[in-house]
C-alpha positions as CSV (number, residue, x, y, z in Angstrom):
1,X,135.1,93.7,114.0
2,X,133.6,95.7,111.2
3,X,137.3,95.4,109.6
4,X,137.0,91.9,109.3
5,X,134.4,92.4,106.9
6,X,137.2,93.5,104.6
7,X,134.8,96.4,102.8
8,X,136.6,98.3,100.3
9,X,133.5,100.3,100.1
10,X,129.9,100.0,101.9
11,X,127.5,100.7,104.8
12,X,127.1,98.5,107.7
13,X,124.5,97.8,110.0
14,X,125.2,97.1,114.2
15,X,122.4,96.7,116.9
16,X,123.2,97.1,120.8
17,X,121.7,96.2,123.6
18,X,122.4,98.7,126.6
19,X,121.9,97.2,129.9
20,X,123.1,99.4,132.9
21,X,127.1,99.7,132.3
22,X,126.8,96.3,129.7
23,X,127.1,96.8,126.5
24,X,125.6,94.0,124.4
25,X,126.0,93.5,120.5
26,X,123.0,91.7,118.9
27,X,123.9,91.9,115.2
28,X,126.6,93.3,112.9
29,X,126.0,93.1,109.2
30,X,128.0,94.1,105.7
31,X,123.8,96.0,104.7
32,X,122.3,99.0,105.5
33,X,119.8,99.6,108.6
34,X,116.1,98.9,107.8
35,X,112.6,100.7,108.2
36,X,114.6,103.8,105.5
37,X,117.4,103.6,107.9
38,X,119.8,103.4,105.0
39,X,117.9,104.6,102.3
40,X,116.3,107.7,103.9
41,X,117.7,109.0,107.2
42,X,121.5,108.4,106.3
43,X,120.9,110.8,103.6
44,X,119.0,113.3,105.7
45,X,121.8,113.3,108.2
46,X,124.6,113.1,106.3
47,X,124.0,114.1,102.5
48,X,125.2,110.9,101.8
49,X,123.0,109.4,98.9
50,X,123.9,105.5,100.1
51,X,122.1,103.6,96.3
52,X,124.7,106.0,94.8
53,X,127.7,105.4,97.4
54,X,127.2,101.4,96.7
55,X,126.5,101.3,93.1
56,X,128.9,103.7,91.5
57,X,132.3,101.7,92.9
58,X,130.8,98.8,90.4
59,X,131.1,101.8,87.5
60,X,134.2,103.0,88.8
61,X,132.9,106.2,89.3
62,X,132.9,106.6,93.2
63,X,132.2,110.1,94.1
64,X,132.3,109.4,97.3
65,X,134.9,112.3,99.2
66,X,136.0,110.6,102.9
67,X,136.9,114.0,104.5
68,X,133.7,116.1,104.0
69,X,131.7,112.9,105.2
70,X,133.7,112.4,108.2
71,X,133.1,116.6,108.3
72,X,129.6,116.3,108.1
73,X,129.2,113.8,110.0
74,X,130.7,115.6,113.4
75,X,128.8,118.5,113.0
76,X,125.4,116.7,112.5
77,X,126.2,114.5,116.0
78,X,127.3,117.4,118.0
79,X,124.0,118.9,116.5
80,X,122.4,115.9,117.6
81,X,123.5,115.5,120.8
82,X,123.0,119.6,121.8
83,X,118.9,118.7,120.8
């Protein structure tokens, strides 16, 4: 589904409801997460600075480096999940 929003580059946004074995989407958005979802704990987690991630592509001068994120990104939710 997130696909279809046909993002070169961004962050998206999904809620879910989880009801016994269901699995419910409320919302799926092309924006970041609220209350400093996107602009504070993305960053924490990842090292990802999103304002930079988004704005730079309009400068062409994406930093933005696929593998160490996707990196990062499994070793913080293995982290996670072994809290």
């Amino acid at each position: 589904m997130i696909s279809g929003f046909n993002l070169k580059q961004g962050i998206t946004h999904s809620e879910f409801i989880i009801n016994g074995n269901d699995i419910i989407l409320i919302e799926a958005a092309a924006r970041g997460g609220g209350v400093f979802i996107s602009s504070d704990l993305i960053s924490l987690q990842t090292g990802l600075n999103t304002e930079k991630f988004l704005i730079l592509p309009l400068k062409n001068q994406s930093t933005f480096k696929k593998k160490n994120f996707i990196q990062k990104m499994k070793q913080n939710f293995l982290l996670t999940l072994l809290m």
